[in-house]
N, C-alpha and C positions, 0 to 999 in steps of 0.2 A: 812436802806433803804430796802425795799422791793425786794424780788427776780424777773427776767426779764420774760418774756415770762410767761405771766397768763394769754393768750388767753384770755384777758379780750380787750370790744370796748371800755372801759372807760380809757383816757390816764393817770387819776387820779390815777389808780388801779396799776403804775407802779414805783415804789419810788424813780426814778432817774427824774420822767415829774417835771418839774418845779423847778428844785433845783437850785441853782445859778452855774453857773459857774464862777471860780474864775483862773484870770491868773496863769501857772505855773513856768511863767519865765519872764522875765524884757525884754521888744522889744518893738518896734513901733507894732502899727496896719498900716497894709497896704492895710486891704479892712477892710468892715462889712456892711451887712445885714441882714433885720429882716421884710423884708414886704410880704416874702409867705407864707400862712396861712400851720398850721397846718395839716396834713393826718389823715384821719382815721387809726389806725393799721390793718396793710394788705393792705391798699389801692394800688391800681397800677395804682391811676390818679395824678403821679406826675409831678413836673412841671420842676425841677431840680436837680439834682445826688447832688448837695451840703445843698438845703436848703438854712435855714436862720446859717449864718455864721461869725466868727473874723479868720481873719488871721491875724497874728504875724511873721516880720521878727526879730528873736532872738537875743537879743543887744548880747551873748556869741560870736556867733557862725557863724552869717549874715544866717543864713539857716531860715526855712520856718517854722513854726508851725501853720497846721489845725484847726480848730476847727468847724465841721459841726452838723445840724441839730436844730438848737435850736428854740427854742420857739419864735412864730411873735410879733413882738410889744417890746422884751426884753433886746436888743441887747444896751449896755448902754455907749459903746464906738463909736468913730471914726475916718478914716482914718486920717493916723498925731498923731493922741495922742500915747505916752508913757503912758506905765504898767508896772508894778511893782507885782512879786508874790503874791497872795492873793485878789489881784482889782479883783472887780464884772466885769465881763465882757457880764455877760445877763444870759440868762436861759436856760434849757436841754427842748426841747421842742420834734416835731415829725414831721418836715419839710423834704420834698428834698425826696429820695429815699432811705425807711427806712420803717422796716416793722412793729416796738416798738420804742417807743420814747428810745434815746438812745444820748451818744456823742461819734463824731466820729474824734477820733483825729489821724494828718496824717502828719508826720515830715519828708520835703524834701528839695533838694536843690534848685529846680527851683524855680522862681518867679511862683505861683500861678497865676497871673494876667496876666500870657503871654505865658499861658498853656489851650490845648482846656478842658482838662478835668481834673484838677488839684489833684484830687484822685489818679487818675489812675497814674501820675510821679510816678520815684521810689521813696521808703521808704527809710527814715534812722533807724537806730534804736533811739530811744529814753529811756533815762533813768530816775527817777525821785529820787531825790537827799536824801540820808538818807534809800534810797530802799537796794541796793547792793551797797556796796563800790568798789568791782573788775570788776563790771561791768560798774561803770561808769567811770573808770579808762581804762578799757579797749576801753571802747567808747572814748576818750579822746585820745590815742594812735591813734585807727583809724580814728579818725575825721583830728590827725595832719597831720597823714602818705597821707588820702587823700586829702588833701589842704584844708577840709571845716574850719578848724581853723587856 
């Protein structure tokens, strides 16, 4: 994949536009969207802080996992369906308020769906499995300690 920020207007010219994204963890979808078109890079005539979107309530964990900006038209899920690690779930596109095509992933506890501006909730931390073992054991401590598990 190509490096980020090449001050290029071609969203081709950026190795993450169009890649697939692929679930990272087994949850329902509890929204998805994919009908706002594309920005130019740079552009500030956006239309929504999230874009084209999947959100995932996590079968682990019942918490929240983001997934913003992706590419219009690509979006391969819907609300109701179950995923499993590795499912296409659409494409990395340049939607929402974003200044390079990019994905912007954002793992929390509130329901997205009943949040004005679903970014901005607090953050959890997230781990990705095979990454750190201590840290996702530590995550695991604090998820129990705070009631999310």
């Amino acid at each position: 994949m190509e490096p980020y920020d090449t001050g290029s207007a071609n969203p081709e010219d950026y190795g993450i536009w169009n890649q697939e994204l692929l679930s990272p963890v087994s949850g329902t979808v509890i929204a998805a969207y994919d009908e706002e078109p594309d920005i130019p890079q740079g552009s500030e005539e956006i239309l929504s802080m999230e874009g084209n979107h999947v959100y995932l309530r996590i079968e682990e964990t019942g918490t929240c996992l983001l997934l913003n900006h992706l590419k219009e038209g690509s979006v391969q899920v819907k609300a109701g369906d179950h995923v499993r690690p590795g499912e296409v779930l659409g494409r990395i596109g340049n939607s929402g308020s974003t200044s390079e095509p990019h994905l912007h992933i954002h793992h929390q506890r509130q329901n997205p769906l009943k949040t004005l501006h679903p970014v901005l909730a607090e953050g959890l931390p997230l781990y990705f499995e095979g990454t750190d073992r201590h840290a996702c054991e530590g995550y695991r401590r604090y998820a129990e300690f705070n009631g999310i598990i």
